[in-house]
C-alpha positions in Angstrom: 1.4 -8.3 -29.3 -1.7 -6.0 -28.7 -2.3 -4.8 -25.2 -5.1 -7.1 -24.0 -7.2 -6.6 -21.2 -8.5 -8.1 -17.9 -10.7 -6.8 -16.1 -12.0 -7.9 -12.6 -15.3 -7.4 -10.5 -16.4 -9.0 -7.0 -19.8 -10.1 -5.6 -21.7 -11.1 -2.6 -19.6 -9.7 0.2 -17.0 -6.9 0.0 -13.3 -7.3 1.1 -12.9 -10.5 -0.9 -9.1 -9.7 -1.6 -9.6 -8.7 -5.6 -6.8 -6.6 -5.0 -4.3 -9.5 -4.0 -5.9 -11.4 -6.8 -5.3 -8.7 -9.3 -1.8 -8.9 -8.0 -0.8 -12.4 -7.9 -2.2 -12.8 -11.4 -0.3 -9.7 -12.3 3.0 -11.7 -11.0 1.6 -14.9 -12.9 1.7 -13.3 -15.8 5.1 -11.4 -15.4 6.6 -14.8 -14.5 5.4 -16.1 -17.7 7.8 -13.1 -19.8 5.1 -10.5 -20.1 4.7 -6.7 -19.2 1.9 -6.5 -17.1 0.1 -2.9 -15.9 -2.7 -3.2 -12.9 -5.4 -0.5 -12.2 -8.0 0.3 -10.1 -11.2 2.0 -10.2 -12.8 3.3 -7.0 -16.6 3.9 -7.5 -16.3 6.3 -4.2 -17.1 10.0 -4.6 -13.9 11.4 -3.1 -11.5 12.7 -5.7 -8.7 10.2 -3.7 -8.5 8.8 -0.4 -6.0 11.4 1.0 -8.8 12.9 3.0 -10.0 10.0 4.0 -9.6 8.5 7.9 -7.5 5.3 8.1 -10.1 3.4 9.7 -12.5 4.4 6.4 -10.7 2.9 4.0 -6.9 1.6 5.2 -3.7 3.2 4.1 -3.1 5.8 1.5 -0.8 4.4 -1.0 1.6 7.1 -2.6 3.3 7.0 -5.9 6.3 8.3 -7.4 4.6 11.0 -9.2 3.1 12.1 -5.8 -0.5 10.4 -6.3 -2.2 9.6 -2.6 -4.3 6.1 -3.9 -6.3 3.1 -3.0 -3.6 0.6 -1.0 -4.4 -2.3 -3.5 -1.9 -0.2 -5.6 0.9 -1.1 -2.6 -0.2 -5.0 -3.3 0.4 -4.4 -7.1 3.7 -3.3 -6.6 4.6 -5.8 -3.9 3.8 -8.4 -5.9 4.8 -7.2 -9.9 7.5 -4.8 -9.0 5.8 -2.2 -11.7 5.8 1.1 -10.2 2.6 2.7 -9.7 1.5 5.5 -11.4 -0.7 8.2 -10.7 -3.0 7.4 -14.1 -3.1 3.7 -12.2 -5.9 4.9 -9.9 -9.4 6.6 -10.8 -12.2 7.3 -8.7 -15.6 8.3 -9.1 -14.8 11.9 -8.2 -12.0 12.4 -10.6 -13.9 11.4 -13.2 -17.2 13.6 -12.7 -14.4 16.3 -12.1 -13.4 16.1 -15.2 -16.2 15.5 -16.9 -17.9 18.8 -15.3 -14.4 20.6 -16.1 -15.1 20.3 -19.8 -18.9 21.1 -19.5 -17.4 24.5 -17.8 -15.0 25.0 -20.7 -17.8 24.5 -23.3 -15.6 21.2 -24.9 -19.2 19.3 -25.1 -19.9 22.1 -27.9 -23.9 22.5 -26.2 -24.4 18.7 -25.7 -26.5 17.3 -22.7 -24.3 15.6 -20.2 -25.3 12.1 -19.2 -23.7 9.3 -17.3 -24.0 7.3 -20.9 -21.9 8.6 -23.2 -19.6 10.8 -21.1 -19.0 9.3 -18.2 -18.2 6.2 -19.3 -16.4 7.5 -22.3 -14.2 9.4 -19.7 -13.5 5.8 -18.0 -12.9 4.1 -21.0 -10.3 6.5 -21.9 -8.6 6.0 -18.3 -8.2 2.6 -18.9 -6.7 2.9 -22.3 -4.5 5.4 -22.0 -0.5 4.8 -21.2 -0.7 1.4 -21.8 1.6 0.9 -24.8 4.2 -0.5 -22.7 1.8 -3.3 -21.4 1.0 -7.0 -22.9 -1.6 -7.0 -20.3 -3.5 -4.3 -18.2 -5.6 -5.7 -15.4 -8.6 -3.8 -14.0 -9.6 -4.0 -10.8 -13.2 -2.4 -9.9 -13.9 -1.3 -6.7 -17.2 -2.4 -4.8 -19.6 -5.4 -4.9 -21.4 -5.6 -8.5 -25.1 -4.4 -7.6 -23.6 -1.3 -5.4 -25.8 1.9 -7.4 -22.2 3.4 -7.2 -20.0 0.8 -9.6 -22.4 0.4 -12.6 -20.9 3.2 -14.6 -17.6 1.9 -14.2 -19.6 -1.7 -15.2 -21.1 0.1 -18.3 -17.5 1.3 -19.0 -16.1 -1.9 -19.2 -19.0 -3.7 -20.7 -18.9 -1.3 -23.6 -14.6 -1.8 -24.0 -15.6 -5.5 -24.5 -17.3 -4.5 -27.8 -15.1 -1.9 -28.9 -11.8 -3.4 -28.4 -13.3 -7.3 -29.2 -13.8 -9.9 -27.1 -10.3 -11.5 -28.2 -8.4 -8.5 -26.0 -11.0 -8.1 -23.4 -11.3 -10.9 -20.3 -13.7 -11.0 -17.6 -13.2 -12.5 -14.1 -15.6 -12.3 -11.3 -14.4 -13.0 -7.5 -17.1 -14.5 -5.4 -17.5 -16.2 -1.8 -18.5 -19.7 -1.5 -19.6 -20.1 2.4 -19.7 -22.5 4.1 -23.2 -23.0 6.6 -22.1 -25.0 9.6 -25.8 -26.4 10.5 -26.2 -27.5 7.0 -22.5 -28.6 7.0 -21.9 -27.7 3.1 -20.3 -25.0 1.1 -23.5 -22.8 -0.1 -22.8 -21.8 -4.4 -26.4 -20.0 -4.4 -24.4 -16.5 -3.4 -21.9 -17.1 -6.6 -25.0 -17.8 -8.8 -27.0 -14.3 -7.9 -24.0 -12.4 -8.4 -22.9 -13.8 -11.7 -26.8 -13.6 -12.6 -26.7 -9.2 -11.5 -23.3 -9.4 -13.7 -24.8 -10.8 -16.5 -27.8 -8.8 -16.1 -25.5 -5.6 -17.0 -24.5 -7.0 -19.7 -21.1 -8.7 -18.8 -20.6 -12.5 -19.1 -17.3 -13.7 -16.5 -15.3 -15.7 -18.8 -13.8 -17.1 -15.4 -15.2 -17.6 -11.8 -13.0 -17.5 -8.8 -14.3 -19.0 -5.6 -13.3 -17.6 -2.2 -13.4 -20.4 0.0 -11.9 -21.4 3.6 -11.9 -25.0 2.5 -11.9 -27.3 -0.6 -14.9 -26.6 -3.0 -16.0 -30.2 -4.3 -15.7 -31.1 -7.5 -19.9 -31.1 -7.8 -20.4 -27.8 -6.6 -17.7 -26.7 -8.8 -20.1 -28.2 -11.6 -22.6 -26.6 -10.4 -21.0 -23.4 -10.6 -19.8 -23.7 -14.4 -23.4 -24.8 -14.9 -25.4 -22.0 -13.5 -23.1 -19.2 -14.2 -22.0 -20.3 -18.2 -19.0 -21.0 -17.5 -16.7 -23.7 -19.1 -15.7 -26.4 -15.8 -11.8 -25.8 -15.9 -12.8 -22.2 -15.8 -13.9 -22.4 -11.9 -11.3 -21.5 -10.0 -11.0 -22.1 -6.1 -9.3 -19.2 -4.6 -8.8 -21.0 -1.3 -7.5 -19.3 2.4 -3.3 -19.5 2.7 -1.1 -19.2 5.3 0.5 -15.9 3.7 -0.7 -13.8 0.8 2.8 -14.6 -0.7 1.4 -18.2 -1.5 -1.0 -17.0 -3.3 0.3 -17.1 -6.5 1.4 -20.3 -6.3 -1.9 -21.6 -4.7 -3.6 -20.0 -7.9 -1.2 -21.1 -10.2 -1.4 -24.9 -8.9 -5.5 -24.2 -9.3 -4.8 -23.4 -13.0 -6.0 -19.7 -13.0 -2.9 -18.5 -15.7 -3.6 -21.1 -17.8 -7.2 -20.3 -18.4 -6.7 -17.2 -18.9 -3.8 -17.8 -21.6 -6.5 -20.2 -23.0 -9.2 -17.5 -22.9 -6.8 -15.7 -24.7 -6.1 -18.1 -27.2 -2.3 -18.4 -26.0 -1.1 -21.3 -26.7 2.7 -20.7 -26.9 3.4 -18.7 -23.2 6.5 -19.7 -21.8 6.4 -21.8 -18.8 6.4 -19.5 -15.4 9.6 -19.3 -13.3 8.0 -19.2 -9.6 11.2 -20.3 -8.0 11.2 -16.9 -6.3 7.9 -17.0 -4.7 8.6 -20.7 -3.6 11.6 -19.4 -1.9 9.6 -16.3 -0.1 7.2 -18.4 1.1 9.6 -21.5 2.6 11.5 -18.9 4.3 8.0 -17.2 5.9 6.7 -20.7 7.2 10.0 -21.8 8.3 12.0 -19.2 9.9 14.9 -19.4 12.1 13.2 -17.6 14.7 11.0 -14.9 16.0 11.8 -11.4 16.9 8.8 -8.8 18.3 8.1 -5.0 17.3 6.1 -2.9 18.7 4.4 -0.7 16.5 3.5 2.8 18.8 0.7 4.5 16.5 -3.0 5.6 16.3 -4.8 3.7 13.9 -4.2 0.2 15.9 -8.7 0.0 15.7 -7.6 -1.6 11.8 -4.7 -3.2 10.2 -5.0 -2.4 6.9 -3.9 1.6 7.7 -0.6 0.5 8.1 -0.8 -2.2 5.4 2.6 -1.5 3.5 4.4 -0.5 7.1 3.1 -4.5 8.0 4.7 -6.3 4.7 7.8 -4.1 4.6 8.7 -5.5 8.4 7.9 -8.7 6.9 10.1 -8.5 4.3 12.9 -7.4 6.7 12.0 -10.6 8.4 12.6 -12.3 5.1 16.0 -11.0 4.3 17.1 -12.0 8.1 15.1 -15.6 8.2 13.2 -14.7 11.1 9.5 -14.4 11.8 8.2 -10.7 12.8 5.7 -10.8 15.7 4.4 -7.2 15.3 2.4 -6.0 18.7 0.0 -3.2 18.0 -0.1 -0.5 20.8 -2.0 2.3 20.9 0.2 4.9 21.9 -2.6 6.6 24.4 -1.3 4.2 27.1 1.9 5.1 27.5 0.5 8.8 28.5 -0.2 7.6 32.1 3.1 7.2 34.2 5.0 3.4 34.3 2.6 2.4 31.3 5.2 2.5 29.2 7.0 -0.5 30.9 5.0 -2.8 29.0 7.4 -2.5 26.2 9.7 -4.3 28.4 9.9 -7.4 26.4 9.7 -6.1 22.8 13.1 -6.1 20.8 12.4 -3.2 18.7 10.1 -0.2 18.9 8.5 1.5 15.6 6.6 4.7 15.5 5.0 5.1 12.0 3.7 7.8 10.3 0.3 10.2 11.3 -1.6 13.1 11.9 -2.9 15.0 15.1 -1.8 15.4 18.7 -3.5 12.5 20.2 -1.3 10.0 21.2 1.4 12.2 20.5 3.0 12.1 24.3 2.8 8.5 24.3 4.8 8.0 21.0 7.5 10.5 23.0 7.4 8.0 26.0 8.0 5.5 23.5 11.0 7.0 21.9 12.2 7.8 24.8 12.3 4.3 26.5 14.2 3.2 23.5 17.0 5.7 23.6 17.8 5.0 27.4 17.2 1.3 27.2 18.9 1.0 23.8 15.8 -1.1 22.2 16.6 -0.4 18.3 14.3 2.5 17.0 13.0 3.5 13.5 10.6 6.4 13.3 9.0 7.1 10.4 7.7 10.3 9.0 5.8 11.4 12.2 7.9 8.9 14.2 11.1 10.9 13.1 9.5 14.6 14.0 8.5 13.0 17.8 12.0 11.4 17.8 13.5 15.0 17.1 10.9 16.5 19.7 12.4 13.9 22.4 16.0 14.7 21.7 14.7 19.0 21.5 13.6 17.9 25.3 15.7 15.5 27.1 18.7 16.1 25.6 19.1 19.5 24.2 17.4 21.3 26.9 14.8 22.5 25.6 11.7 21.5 27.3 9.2 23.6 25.8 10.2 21.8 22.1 7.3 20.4 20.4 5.6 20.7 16.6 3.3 23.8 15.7 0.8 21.1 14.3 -0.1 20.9 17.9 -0.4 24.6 18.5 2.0 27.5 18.9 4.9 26.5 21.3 8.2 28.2 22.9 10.8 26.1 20.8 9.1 24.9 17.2 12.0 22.1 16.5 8.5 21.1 13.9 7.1 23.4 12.0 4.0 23.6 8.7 6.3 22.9 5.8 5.7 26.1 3.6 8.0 25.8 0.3 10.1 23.4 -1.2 11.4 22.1 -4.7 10.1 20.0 -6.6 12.8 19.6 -9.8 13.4 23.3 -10.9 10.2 24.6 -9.2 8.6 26.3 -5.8 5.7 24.4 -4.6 4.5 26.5 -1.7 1.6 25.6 1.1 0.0 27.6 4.1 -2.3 26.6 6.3 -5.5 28.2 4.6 -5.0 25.3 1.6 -7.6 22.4 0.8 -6.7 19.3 3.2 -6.8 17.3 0.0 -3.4 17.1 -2.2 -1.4 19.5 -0.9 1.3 17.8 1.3 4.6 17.0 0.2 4.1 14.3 -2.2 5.8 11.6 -4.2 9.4 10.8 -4.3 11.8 13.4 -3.5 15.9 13.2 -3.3 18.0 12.8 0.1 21.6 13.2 0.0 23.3 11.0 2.8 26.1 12.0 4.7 29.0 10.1 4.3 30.4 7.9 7.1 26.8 7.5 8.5 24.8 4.6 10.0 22.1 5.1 7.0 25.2 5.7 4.4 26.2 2.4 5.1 22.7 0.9 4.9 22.1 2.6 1.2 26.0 1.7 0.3 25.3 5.0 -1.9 25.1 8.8 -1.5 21.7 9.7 -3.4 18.6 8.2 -2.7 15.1 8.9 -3.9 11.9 7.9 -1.2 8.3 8.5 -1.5 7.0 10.9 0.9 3.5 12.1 2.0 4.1 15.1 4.6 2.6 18.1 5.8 5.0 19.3 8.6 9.2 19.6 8.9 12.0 19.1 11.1 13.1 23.0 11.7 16.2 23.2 10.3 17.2 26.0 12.2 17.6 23.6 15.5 20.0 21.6 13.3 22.8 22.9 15.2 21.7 22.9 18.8 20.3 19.5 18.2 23.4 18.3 16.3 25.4 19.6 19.8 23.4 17.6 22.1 24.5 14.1 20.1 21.7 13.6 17.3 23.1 13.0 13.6 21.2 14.3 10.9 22.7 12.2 8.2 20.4 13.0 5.5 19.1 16.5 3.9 17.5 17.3 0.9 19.9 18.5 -2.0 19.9 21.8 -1.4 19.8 21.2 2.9 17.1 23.1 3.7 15.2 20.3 4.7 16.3 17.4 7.3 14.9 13.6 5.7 17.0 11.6 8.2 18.0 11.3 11.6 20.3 8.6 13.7 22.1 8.2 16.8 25.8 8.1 16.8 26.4 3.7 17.3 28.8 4.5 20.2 25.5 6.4 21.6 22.5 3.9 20.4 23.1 0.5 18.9 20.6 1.1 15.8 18.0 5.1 16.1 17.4 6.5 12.9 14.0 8.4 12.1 13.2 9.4 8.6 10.9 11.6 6.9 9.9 9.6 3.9 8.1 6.4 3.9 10.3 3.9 2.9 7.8 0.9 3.2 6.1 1.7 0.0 9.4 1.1 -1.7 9.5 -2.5 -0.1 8.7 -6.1 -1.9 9.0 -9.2 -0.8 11.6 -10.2 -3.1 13.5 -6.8 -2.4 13.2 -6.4 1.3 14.0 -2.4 1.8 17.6 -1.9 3.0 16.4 0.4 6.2 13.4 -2.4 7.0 16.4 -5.0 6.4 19.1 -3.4 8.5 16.5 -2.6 11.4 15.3 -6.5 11.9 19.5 -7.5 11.4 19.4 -5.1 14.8 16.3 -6.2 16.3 17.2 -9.9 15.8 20.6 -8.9 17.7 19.2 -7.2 20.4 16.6 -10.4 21.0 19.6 -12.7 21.9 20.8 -10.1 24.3 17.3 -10.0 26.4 
């Protein structure tokens, strides 16, 4: 079967969740027996979002192949399994990089650059390439159609439609039907205009999804297929669920894989096994109870920057049957004395990953009220370094311990991370690098030590976790701090570089801090082990309070 094609635009209003619908059709399709690839295509200028601020544009999703990307990628995975890749995200910036790299070299042999051919050419060939492996590669593109910033990336696909033939190419727009409380109707005037700008370009949806917070009737559904050429059957509602792990059934019971098989002229798909997400979602809406984690950070102003860090405790509720009440506290607070008593009633603490000195002192507090009141701890990339800081301090005697990313300091138990080995090779870093790209990226080896808490948890010796990292436990404190009672139970293969950290169990009934990110690693129907093993604790510890 040829690789076909999907690609998928949005309209009226941003932040419509194309990327969830990407993904749920993506799992659609894979439940139906097919290999299914998903992409996305920011029209933004920056090369990726590693530069970005958290409260800009949400998390930075990081692949394998040490690619910092868009966080739809994280729904993709979540929801298909596929691992991302780093040719699975392209923004505006990458392209016009490379397209001014070959002007450089001379490769346009004299030509005049223009938008039309070589932009586009350059984001046709994105799409196309490494996607022999795929029955279906689905396209998502960033932005609201009528932004000045997506129409090359419109053009792009537009053009594909032609040269690859409308039997391999499928179009479907995601639009918002709203609903106008003084008129007391849903409103299908917004899904009209921005079918009509779509079609303006050039590109006729061959299916309309409809975001809706309630039922769309079936005569404004009409009305829909009427205006925007459409064939009825061919409307989707895309309606609100309780969890975005419904949605694939929801869309599925709305008939969205089957008009697309149809538009595809597939007439002989196998019949999807959804028993899986049926499960996911029973066991979300009826748990057998309720734990609570605090979540110590400095992004609390928006969810989405901690977007994977918020499914993969999810998914740890999953594997235990309880529901995970996750309390977002801005780790400032705790930097005035008593504050931090207000974690009183939480049954596990979490400090994730981040960057900077503020709120630093208050994610110490934090670590520090669960080692003396054995709450169970997991600290994550910069939640493992404070967790290390806390231990330099209060139990190693050193007081002065803290990380040079907040300025020179007596006892540098953190320091820049300036070398390290990537296969065969030295990747080196100083301070005077571009922001952009250079931390320790991707996935990287961790030998466990045997006998230990996270040993257990892995039931293997070898792992491999994504990281995205800038700064180091000093391994030259291993010792002292190995003295004073912390365990570090995890080091890169050749032990120059501490990954993981725990508490002895006769010391701590569940610490371990680690420098990767294992939440990217997590899906629903694969719950990470350390997310798992942390919410089995957490769910202990809650009928002990």
């Amino acid at each position: 079967m040829s690789t076909r094609y999907i690609f998928i635009t949005g309209g009226v209003v941003s932040s419509l969740g194309k990327g969830l619908s990407s993904a749920a059709l993506g799992a659609l399709l894979q439940a139906r027996g097919y290999n299914v690839r998903l992409r996305k295509l920011d029209p933004y200028l920056n090369v990726d979002p590693g530069t970005m601020s958290p409260y800009q544009h949400g998390e930075v999703y990081v692949t394998d192949d040490g690619a910092e990307t868009d966080l739809d990628l994280g729904h993709y995975e979540r929801f298909t399994g596929v691992a991302s890749r780093r040719s699975d995200n392209i923004t505006t910036g990458r392209i016009y990089s490379t397209v001014i790299g070959k002007e450089r070299r001379g490769d346009y042999l004299g030509a005049t650059v223009q938008v039309i051919p070589h932009v586009t050419d350059a984001i046709k060939q994105f799409v196309l390439t490494d996607t022999d492996d795929a029955d279906f590669v689905l396209c998502e593109i960033g932005g609201t159609v009528g932004d000045i910033e997506s129409l090359p990336f419109l053009e792009a696909i537009r053009q594909l439609g032609n040269e690859v033939g409308s039997d391999r190419v499928l179009y479907i727009h995601l639009t918002l039907v709203p609903y106008i409380p003084a008129a007391g109707e849903l409103k299908t005037k917004p899904t009209q205009h921005s079918v009509k700008e779509l079609r303006s370009i050039g590109i006729q949806p061959d299916i309309v999804m409809c975001r809706s917070d309630r039922e769309i009737p079936i005569s404004a559904r009409k009305k829909i297929a009427l205006f925007c050429n459409v064939p009825e059957p061919a409307v989707i509602q895309a309606l609100d669920v309780s969890t975005i792990y419904e949605v694939p059934l929801s869309y599925h019971a709305e008939g969205l894989d089957d008009q697309v098989l149809s538009a595809f002229r597939i007439d002989d798909a196998p019949t999807p096994d959804l028993a899986g997400w049926q499960h996911i979602v029973d066991t979300i809406k009826a748990p057998d109870g309720e734990v609570s984690i605090a979540i110590v950070g400095k992004y609390m102003g928006l969810a989405d920057a901690y977007k994977s860090l918020a499914e993969a405790l999810t998914h740890g509720g999953i594997a235990n049957r309880v529901k995970v009440n996750l309390e977002w506290i801005d780790a400032e607070i705790f930097e005035s004395e008593g504050s931090v008593q207000r974690l009183e009633n939480v049954h596990g603490i979490l400090v994730p990953g981040g960057f900077g000195e503020r709120g630093a002192q208050g994610k110490v507090a934090a670590v520090t009220f669960a080692r003396e009141r054995e709450v169970p701890y997991f600290g994550i990339c910069f939640g493992m370094q404070l967790a290390v800081v806390e231990a330099a301090r209060n139990m190693a005697d050193l007081p002065y311990a803290s990380s040079t990313e907040f300025g020179p300091c007596k006892d540098p138990v953190v320091g820049l991370l300036s070398e390290w080995m990537r296969g065969n090779e030295v990747e080196r870093r100083s301070e005077e690098d571009d922001l952009g790209g250079t931390m320790r990226l991707g996935a990287y080896d961790c030998v466990l030590e045997e006998g230990s808490l996270v040993h257990s948890i892995y039931g293997k010796p070898m792992i491999s976790e994504r990281h995205r990292h800038r700064y180091e436990v000093n391994v030259n404190y291993m010792e002292r701090l190995e003295a004073s009672g912390v365990r570090f139970s995890g080091l890169s293969p050749d032990r120059r570089l501490p990954e993981v950290i725990e508490l002895p169990t006769e010391m701590h009934p569940w610490f371990v801090g680690v420098q990767f990110h294992p939440e990217l690693k997590s899906k629903p129907f694969e719950p990470h082990p350390l997310f798992a093993a942390f919410i089995k604790a957490v769910v202990e510890r809650s009928r002990l309070v």
